[in-house]
Each structure stands twice: as C-alpha cells, then as structure tokens.
Residue frames as a rotation matrix with the C-alpha (Angstrom) as fourth column:
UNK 1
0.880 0.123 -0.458 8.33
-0.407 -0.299 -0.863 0.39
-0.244 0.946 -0.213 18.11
UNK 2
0.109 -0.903 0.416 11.07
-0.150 0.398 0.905 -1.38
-0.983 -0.161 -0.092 15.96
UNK 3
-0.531 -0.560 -0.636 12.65
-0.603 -0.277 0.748 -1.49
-0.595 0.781 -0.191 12.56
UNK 4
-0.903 0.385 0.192 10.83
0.430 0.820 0.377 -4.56
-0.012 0.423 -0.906 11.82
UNK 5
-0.258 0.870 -0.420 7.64
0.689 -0.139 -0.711 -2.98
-0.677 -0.473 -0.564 12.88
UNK 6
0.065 0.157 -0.985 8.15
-0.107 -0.981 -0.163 0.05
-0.992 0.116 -0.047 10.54
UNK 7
-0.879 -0.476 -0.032 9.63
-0.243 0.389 0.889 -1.99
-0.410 0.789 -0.457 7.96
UNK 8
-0.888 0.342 0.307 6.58
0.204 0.892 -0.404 -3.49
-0.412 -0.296 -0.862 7.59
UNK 9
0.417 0.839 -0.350 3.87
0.332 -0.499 -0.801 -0.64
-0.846 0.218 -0.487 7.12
UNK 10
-0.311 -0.307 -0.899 6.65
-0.675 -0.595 0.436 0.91
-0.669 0.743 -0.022 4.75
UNK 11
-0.897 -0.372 0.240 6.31
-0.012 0.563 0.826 -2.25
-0.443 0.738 -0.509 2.90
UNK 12
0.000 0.996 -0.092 2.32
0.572 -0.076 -0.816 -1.54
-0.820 -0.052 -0.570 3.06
UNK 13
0.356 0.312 -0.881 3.13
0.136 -0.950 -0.281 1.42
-0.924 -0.020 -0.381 1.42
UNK 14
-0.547 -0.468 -0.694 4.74
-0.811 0.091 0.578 0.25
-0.208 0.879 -0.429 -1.67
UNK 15
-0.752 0.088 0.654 2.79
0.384 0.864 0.325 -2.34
-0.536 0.496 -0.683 -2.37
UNK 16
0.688 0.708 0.158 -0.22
0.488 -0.290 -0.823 -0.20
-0.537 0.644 -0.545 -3.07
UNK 17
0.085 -0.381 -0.921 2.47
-0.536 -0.796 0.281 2.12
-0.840 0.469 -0.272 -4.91
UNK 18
-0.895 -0.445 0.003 3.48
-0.308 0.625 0.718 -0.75
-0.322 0.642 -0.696 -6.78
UNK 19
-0.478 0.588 0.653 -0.25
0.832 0.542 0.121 -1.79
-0.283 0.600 -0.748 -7.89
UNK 20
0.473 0.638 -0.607 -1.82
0.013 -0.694 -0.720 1.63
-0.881 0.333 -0.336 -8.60
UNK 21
-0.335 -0.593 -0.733 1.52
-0.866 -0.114 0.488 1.71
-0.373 0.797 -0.475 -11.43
UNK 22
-0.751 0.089 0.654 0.17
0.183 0.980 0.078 -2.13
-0.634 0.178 -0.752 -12.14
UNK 23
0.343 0.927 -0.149 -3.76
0.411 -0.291 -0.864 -0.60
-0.845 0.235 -0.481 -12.67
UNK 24
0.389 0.002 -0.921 -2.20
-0.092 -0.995 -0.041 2.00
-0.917 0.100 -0.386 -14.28
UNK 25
0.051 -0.422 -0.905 -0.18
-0.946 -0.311 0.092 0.69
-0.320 0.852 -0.415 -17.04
UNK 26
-0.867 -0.095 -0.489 -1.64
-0.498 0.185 0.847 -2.35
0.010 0.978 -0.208 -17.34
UNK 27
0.170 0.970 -0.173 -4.98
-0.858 0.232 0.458 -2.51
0.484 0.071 0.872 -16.44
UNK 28
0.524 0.400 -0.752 -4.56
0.210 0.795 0.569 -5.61
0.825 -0.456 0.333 -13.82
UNK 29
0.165 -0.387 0.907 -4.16
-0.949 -0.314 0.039 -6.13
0.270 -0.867 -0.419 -10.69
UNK 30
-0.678 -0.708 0.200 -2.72
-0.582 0.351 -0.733 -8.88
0.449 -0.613 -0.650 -8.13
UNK 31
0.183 0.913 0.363 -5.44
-0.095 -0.351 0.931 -10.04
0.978 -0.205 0.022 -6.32
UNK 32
0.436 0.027 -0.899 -3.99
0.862 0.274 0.426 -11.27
0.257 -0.961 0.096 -2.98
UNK 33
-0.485 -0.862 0.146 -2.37
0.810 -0.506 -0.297 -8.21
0.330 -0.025 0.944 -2.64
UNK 34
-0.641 0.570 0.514 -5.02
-0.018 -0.681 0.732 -5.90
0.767 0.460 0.447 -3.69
UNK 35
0.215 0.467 -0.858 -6.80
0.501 0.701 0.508 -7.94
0.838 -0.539 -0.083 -1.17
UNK 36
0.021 -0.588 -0.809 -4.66
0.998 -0.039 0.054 -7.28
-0.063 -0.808 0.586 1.84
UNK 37
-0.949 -0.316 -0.016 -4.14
0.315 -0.949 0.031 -3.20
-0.025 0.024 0.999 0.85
UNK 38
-0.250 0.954 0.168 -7.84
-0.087 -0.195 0.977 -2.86
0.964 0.230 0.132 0.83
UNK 39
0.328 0.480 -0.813 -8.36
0.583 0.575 0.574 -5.04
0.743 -0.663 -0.092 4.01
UNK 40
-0.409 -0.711 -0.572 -5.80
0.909 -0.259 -0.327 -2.77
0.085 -0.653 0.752 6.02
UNK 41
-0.774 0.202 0.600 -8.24
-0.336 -0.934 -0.120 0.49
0.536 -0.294 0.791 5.61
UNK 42
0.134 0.895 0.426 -10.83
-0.517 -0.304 0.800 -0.59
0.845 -0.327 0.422 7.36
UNK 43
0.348 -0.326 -0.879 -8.53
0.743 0.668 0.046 -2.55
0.572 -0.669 0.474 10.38
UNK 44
0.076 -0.271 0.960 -8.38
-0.219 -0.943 -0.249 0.23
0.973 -0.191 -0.131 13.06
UNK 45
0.414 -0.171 0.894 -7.88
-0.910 -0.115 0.399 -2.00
0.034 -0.979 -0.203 16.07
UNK 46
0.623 -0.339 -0.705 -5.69
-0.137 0.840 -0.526 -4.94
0.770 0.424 0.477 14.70
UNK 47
0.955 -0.066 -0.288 -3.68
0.295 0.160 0.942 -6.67
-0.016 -0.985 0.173 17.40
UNK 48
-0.189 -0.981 0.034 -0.19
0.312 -0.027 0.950 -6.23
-0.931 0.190 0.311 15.02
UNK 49
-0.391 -0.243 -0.888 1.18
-0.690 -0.562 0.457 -4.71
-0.610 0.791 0.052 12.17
UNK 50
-0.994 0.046 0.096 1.04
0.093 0.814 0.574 -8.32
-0.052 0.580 -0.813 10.57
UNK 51
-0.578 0.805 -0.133 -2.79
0.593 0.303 -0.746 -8.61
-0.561 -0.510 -0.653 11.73
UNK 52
0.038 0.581 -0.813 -3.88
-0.510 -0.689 -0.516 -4.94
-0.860 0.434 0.270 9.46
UNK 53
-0.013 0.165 -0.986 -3.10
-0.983 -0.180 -0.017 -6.82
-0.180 0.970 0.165 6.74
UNK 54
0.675 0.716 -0.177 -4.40
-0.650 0.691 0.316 -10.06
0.349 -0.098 0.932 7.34
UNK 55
0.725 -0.654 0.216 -1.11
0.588 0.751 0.299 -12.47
-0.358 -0.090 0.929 7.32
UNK 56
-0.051 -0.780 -0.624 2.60
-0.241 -0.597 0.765 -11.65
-0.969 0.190 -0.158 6.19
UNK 57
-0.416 -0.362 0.834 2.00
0.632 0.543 0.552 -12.98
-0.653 0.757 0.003 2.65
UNK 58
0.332 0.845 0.420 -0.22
0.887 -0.127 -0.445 -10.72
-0.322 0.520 -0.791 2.12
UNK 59
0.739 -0.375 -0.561 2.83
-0.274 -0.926 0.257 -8.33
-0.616 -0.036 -0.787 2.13
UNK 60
-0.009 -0.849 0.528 5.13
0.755 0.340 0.560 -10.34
-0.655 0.404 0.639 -0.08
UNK 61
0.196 -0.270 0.943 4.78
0.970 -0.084 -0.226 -7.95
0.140 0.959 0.245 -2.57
UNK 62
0.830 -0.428 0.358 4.99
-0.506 -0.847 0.162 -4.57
0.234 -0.315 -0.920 -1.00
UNK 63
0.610 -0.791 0.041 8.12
0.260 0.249 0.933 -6.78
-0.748 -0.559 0.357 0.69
UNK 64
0.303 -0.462 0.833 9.49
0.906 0.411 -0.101 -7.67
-0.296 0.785 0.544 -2.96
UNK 65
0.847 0.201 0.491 8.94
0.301 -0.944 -0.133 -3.55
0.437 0.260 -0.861 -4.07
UNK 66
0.889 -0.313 0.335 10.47
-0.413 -0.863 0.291 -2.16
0.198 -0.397 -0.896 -1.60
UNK 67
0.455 -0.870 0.187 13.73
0.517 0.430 0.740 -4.61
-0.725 -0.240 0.646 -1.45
UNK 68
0.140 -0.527 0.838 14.04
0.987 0.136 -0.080 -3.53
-0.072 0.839 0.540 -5.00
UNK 69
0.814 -0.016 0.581 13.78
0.225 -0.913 -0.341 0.10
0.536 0.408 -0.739 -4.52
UNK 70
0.815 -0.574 0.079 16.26
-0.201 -0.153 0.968 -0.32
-0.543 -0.805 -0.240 -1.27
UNK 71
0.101 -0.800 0.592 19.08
0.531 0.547 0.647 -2.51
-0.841 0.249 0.480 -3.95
UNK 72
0.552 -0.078 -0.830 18.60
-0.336 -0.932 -0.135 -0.40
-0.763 0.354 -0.540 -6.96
UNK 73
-0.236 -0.937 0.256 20.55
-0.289 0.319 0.903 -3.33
-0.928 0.139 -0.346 -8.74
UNK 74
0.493 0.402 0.772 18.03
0.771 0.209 -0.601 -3.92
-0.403 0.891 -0.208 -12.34
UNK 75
-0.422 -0.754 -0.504 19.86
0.281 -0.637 0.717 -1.70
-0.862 0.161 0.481 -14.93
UNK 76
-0.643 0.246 0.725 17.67
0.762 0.302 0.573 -2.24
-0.078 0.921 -0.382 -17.27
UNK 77
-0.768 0.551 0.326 15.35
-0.355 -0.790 0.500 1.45
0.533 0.268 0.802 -18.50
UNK 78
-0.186 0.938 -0.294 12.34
-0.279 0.236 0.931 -0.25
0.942 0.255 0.218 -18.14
UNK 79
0.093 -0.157 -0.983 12.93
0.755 0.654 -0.033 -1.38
0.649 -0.740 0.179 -14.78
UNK 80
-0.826 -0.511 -0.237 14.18
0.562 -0.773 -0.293 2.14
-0.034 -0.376 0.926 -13.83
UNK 81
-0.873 0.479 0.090 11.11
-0.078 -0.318 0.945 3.43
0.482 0.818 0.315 -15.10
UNK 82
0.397 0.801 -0.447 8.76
0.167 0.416 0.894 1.28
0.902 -0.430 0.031 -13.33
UNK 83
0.017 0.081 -0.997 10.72
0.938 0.342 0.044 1.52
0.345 -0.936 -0.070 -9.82
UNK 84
-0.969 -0.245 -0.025 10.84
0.243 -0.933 -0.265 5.67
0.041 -0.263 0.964 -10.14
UNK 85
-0.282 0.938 0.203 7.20
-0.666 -0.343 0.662 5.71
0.691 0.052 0.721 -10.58
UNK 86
0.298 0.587 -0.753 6.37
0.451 0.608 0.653 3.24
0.841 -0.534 -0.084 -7.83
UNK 87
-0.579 -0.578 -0.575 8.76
0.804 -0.520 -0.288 5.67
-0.132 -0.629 0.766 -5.56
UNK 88
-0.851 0.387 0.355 6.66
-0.325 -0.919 0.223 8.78
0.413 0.074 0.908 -6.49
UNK 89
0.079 0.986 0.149 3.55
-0.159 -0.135 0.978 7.22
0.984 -0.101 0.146 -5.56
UNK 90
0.100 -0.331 -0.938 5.04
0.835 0.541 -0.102 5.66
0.542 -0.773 0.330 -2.38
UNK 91
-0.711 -0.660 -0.244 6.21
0.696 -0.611 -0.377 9.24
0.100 -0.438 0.894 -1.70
UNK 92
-0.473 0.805 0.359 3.34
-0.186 -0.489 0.852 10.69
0.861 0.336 0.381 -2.55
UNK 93
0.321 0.782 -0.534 1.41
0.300 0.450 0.841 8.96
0.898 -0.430 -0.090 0.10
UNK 94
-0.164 -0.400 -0.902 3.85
0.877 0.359 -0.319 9.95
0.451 -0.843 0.292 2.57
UNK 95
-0.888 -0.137 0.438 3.65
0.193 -0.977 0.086 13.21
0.416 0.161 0.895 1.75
UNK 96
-0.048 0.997 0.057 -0.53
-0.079 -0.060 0.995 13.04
0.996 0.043 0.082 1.82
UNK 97
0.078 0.156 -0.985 0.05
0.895 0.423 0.138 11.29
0.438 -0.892 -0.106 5.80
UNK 98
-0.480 -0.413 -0.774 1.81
0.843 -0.462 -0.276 14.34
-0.244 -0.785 0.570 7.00
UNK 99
-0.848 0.342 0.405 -1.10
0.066 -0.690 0.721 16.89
0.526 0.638 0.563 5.46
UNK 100
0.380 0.905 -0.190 -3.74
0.041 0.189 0.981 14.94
0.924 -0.380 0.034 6.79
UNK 101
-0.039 0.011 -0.999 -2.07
0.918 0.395 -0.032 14.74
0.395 -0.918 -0.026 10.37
UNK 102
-0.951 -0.294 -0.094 -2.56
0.300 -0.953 -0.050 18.48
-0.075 -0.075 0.994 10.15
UNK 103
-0.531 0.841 0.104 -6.17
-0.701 -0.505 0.504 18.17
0.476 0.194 0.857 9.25
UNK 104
-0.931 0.092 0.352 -7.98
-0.300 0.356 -0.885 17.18
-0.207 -0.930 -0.304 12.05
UNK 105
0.327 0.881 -0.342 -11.65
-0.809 0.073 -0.584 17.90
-0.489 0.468 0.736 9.79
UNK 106
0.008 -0.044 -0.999 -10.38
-0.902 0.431 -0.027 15.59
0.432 0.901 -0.036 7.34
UNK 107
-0.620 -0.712 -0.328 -9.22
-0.537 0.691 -0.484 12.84
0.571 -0.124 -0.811 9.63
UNK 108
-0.665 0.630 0.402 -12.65
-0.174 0.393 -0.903 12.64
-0.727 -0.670 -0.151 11.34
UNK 109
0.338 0.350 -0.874 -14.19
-0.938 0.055 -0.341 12.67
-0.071 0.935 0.347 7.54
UNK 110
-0.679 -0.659 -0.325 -11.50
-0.650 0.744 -0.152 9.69
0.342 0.108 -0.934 7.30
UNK 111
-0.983 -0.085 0.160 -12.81
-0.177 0.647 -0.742 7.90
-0.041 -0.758 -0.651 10.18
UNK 112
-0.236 0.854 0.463 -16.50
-0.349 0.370 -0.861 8.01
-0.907 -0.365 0.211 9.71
UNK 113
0.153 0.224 -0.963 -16.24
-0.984 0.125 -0.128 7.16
0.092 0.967 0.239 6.09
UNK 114
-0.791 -0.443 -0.422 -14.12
-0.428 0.893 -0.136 4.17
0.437 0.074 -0.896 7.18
UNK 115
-0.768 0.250 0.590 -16.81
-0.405 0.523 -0.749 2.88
-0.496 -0.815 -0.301 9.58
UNK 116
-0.059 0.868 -0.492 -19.01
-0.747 -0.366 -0.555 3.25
-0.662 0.335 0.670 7.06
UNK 117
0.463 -0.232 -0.855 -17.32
-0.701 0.495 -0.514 0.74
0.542 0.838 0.066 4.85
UNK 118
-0.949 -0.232 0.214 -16.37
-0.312 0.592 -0.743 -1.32
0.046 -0.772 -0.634 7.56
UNK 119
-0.115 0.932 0.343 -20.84
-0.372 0.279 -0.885 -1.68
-0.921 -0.229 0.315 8.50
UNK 120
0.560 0.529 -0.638 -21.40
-0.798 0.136 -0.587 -2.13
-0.224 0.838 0.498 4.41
UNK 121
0.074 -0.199 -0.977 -18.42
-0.741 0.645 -0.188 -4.83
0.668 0.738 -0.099 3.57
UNK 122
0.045 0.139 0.989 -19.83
-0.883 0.469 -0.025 -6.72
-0.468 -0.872 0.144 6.61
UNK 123
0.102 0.434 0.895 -21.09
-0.136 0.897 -0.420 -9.22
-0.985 -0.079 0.151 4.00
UNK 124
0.920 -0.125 -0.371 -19.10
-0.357 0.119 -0.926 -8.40
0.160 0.985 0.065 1.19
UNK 125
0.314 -0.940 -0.132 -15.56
0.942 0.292 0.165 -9.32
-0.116 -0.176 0.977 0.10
UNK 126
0.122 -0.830 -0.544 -13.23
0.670 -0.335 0.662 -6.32
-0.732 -0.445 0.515 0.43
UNK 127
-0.847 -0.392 -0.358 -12.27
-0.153 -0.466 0.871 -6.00
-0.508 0.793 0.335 -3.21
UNK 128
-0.050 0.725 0.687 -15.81
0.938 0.271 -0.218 -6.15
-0.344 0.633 -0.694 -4.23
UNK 129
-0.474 -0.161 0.865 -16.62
0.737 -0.611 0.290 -3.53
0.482 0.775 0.409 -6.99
UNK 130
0.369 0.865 0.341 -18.96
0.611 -0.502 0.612 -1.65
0.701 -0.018 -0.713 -4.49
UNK 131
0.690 -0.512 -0.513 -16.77
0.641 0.101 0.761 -1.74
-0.337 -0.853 0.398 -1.86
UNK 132
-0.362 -0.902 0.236 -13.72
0.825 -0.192 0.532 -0.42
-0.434 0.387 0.814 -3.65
UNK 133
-0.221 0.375 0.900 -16.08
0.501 -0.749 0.435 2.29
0.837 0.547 -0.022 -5.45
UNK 134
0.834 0.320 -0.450 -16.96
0.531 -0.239 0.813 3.20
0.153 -0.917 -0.369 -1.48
UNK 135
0.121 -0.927 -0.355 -12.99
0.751 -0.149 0.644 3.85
-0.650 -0.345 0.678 -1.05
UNK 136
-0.255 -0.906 0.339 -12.58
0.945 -0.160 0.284 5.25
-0.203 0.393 0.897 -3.71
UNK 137
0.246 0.644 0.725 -15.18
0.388 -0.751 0.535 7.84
0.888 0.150 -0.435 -3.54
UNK 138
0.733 -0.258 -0.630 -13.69
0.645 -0.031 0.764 8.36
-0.216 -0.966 0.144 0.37
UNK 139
-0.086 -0.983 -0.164 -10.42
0.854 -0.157 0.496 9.40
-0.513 -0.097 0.853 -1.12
UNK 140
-0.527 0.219 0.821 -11.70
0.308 -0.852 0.425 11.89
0.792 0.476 0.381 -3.69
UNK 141
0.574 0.785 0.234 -14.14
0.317 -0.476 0.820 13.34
0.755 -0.396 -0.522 -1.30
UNK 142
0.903 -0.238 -0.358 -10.97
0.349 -0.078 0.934 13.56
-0.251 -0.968 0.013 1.53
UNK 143
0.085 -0.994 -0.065 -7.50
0.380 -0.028 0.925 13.41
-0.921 -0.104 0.375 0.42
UNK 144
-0.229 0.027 0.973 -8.12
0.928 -0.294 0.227 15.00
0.292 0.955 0.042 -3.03
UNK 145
0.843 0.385 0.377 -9.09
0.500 -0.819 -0.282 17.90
0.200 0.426 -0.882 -1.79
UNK 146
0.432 -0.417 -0.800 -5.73
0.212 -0.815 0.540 19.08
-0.876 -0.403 -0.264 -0.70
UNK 147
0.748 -0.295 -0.595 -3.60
-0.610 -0.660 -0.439 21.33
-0.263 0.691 -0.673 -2.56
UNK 148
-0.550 -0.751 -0.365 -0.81
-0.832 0.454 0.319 18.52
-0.074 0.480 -0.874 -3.14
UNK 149
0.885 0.250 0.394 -2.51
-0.229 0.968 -0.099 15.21
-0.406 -0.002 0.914 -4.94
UNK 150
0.140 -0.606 0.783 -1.18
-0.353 0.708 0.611 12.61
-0.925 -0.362 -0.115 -6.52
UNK 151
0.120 0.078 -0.990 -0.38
-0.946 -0.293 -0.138 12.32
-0.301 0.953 0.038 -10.24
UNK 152
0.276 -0.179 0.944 -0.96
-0.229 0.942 0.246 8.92
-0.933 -0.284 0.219 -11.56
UNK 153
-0.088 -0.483 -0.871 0.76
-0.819 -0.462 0.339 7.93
-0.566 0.744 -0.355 -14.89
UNK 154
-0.374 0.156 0.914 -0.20
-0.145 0.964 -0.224 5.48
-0.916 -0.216 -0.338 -17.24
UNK 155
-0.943 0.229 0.242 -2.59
0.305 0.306 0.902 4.12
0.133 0.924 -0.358 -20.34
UNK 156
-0.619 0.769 0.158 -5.77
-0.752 -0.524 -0.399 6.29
-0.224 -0.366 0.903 -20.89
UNK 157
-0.417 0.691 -0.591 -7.49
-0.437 0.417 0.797 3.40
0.796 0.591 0.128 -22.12
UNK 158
-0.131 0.030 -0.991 -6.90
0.331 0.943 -0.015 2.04
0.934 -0.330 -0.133 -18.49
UNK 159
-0.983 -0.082 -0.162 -7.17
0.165 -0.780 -0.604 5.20
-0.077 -0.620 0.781 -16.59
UNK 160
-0.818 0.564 -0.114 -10.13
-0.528 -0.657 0.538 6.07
0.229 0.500 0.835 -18.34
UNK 161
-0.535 0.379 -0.755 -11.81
-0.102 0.858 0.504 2.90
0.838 0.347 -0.420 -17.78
UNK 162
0.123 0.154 0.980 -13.95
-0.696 -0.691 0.196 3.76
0.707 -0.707 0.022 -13.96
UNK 163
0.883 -0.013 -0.470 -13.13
0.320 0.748 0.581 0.29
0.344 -0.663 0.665 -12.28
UNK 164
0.438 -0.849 -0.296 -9.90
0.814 0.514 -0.270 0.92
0.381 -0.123 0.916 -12.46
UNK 165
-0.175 0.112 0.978 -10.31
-0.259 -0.964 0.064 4.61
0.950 -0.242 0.197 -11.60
UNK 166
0.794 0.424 0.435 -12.07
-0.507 0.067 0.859 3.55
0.335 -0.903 0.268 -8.65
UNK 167
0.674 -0.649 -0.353 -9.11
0.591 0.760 -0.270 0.51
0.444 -0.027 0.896 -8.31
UNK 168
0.207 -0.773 0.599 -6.72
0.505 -0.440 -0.743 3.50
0.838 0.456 0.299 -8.11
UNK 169
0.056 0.385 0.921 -8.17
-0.376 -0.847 0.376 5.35
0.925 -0.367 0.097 -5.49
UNK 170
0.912 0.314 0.263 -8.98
-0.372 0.366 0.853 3.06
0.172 -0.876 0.451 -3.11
UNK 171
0.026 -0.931 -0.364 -4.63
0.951 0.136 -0.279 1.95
0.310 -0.338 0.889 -3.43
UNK 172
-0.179 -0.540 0.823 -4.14
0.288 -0.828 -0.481 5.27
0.941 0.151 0.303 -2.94
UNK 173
0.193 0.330 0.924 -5.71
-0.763 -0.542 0.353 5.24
0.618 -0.773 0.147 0.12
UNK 174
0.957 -0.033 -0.289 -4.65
0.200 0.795 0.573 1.94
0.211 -0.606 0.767 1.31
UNK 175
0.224 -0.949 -0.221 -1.31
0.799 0.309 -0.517 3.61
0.559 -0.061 0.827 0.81
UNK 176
-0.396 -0.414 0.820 -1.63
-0.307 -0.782 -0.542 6.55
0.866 -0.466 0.182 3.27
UNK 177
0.785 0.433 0.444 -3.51
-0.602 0.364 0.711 4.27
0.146 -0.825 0.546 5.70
UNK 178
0.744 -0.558 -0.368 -0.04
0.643 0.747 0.167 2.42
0.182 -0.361 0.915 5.49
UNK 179
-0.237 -0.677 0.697 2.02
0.233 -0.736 -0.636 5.85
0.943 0.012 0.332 5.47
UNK 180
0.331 0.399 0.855 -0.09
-0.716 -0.484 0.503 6.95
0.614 -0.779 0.125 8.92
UNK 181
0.921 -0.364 -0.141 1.01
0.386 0.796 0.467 2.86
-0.058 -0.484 0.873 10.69
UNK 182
0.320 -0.944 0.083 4.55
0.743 0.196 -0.641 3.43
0.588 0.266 0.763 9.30
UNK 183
-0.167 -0.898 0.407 4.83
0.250 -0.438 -0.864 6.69
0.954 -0.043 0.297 11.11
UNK 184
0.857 0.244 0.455 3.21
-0.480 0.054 0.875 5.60
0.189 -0.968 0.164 14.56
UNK 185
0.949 -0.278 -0.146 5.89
0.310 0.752 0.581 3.04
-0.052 -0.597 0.800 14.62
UNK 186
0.410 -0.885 -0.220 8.49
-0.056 -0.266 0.963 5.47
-0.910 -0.382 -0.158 14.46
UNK 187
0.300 -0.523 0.798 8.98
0.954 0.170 -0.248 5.36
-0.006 0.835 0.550 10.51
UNK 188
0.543 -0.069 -0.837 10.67
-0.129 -0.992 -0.002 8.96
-0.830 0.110 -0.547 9.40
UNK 189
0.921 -0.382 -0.077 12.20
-0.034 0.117 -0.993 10.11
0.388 0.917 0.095 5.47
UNK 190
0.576 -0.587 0.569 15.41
-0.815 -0.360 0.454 10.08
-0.062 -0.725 -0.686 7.80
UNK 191
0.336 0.121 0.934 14.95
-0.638 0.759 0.131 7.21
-0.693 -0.640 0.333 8.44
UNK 192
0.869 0.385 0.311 14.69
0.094 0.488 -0.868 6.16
-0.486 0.783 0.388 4.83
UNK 193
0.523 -0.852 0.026 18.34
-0.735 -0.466 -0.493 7.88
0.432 0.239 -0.870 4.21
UNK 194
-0.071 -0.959 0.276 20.12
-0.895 -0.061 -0.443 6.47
0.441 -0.278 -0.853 6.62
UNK 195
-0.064 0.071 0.995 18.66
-0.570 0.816 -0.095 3.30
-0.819 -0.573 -0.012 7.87
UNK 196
0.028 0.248 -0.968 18.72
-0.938 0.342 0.061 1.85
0.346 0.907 0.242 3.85
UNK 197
-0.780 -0.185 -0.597 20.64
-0.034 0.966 -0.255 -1.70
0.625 -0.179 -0.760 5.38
UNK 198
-0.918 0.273 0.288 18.66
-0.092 0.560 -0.823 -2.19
-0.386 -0.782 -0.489 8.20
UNK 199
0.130 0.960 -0.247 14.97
-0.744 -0.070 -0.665 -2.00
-0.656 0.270 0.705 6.56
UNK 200
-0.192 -0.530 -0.826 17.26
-0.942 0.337 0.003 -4.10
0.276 0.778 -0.564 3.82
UNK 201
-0.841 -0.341 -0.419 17.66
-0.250 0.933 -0.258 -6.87
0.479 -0.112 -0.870 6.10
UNK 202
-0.456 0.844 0.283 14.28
-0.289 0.160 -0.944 -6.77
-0.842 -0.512 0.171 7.79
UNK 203
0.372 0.612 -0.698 12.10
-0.926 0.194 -0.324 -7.00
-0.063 0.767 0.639 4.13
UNK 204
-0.208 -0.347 -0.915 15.06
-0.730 0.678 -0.091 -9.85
0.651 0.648 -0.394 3.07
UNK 205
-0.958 -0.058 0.280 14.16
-0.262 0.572 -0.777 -11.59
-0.115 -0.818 -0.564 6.53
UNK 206
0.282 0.948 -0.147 9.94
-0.609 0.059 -0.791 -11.31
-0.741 0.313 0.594 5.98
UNK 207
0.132 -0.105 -0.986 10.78
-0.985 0.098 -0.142 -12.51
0.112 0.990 -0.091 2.85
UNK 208
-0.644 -0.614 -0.457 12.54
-0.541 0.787 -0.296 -15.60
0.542 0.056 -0.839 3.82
UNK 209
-0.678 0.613 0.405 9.56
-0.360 0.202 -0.911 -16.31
-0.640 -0.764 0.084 6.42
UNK 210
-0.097 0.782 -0.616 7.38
-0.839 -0.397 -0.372 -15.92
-0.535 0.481 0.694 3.87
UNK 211
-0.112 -0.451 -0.886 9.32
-0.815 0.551 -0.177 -18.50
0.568 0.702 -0.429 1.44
UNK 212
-0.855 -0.453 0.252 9.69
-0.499 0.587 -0.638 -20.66
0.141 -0.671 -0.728 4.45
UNK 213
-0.587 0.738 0.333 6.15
-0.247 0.229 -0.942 -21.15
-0.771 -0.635 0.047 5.01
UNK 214
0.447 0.643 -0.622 5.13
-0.863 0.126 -0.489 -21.67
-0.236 0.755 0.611 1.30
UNK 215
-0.356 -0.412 -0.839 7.78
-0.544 0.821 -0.172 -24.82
0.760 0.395 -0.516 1.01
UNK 216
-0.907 0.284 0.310 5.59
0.048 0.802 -0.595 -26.14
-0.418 -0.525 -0.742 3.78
UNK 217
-0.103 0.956 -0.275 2.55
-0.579 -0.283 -0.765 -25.61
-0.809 0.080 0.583 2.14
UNK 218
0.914 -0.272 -0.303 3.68
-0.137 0.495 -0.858 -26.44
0.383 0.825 0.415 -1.47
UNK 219
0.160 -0.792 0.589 6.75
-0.083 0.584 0.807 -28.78
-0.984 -0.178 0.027 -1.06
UNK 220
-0.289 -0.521 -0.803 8.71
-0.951 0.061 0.303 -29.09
-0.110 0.851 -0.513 -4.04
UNK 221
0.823 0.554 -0.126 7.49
-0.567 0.782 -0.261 -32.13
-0.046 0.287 0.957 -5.87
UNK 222
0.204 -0.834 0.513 10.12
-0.292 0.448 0.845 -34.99
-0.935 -0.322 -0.152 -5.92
C-alpha cells in the first residue's frame, strides 16, 4: 500500500462526487469519466488501482476535484458552493463504505448483484441506459436501505427526470466501490487531516502524467 495507491481510489471517489453534483444541477454528465466510475463497479479482480478504472485519464477528473478540494484557493461563492457539495457526497460515500463493511448480508447482496451486471454488460457499453438502470436499482435495493443515505441537492427538473435518477445512483455507487479500494490501500479520514500535502503532490503528479501523455497524443499545432 502507498500514498499514491490511496491517492488514487480517493480520487475515484470524488470524481463520482463531482458528477452526481454535475447530474444534479445540471442535468449532464462527462462521458469519459462517467465511463470509467461505472467501469470500476464491476472490476473485482483488476491487476492495479489504475487498471479498475480502465487507464489514468480516466481519473483526470476525480484527479482535478480532489486537487481543488485539497488547495481550497477559488474564492469565488459559487465555487465554494459547488466544492462543499462535492465534499458531502465524497463523504457521504465514505461514510456508506464503513456501514457496509459492517454488513456482511449487504455485501454479499453487493457482490451477486455486481456479477449480475458484469454477465448482462457482457455486450453492452457500461454507460448504457440499461446497464446504469441495473446499478442503479443495486444501490437502492442495497445501500439505501441503511439508516444514513445520501442527500443529493440540485434542480427538480433534473432530479426528477429517471435517467438521471438512475445516472445518480449508479455514481453513488461507483463512489463507495471507490471508498471500499481507498480503504484497502490504507486510505483513513486521518489520513485526510494530516496527510493534505502528500495526497497534494501525488494528484499534482497523476496530473502531470496525464498532461504528459496527451501532448504526445495531441501535440500542440505549430
């Protein structure tokens, strides 16, 4: 286990925070992201952290999130706004991990649902609508029933709307399937106190990898 290693699921874990608040208030989503936080529930024998979610780009944005909740440096309301509600859901989820590692019924509920949706998006994509209505019916049927959920905040027009209902759910569950990784590899809320720099410089490192490998892809025109 190693900072980088933990860094990594945490960053899992904010990205879905950071799209369910997307869904939520404005009715879209990301898709390579979305992608990747989907793909990571149903990846229960990946060789690496990188590997649950397919590649590291597919974390750039949980990376991006969670730098900004670590720097704290946008002053702007609106900004303050949006990174306290991606932090509640983020927490949320962590919260939800350490419930469910208490329910043993639930976690075998967990596990044959996943397989289930693992045999059915054999020959879909991921973020198809059936698929994602699979998850999200998983999460209400598991992690909804405890006594602490999650409160999501937002536009009823876009709440209200059941893709994005379903959309919700299934982050919500991509983000305690990244809260459960984060604390095999040794993640703790400790951790989250007092290790702020180091997780700092791991995300800003990913990051730079990341960057590094899109200016070989796309080169800057001359």
């Amino acid at each position: 286990m190693s900072i980088e290693e933990s860094t990594l699921a945490l960053a899992g874990v904010f990205q879905a925070a950071e799209l369910v608040r997307s869904v939520a208030r404005q009715g879209l989503v990301d898709q390579t992201p979305f992608e990747s936080s989907l793909y990571s529930i149903l990846q229960v024998n990946a060789d690496s952290i990188v590997a649950v979610y397919g590649e590291l780009s597919g974390l750039k944005c949980g990376l991006i999130a969670l730098s900004r909740q670590l720097q704290r440096n946008d002053p702007t309301p609106e900004s303050r706004k949006r990174e306290m509600e991606a932090m509640r859901y983020a927490l949320g989820a962590i919260l939800l991990e350490r419930k469910l590692s208490k329910r043993s019924d639930v976690l075998s509920r967990l596990g044959e649902g996943i397989e289930d949706i693992r045999a059915f998006a054999e020959t879909r994509s991921v973020a198809h609508p059936e698929v994602v209505t699979q998850m999200a019916r998983l999460y209400s049927n598991t992690l909804s029933t405890f006594d602490y959920r999650i409160q999501v905040s937002g536009e009823p027009r876009y709440l209200e709307n059941t893709s994005n209902a379903d959309k919700v759910r299934a982050l919500l569950l991509a983000g305690v399937r990244s809260a459960v990784l984060w604390r095999q590899k040794g993640g703790t809320r400790l951790q989250l106190l007092f290790s702020r720099g180091k997780i700092l410089r791991a995300t800003q490192q990913f990051l730079e990898q990341i960057n590094v490998v899109d200016r070989i892809i796309h080169p800057p025109r001359e």
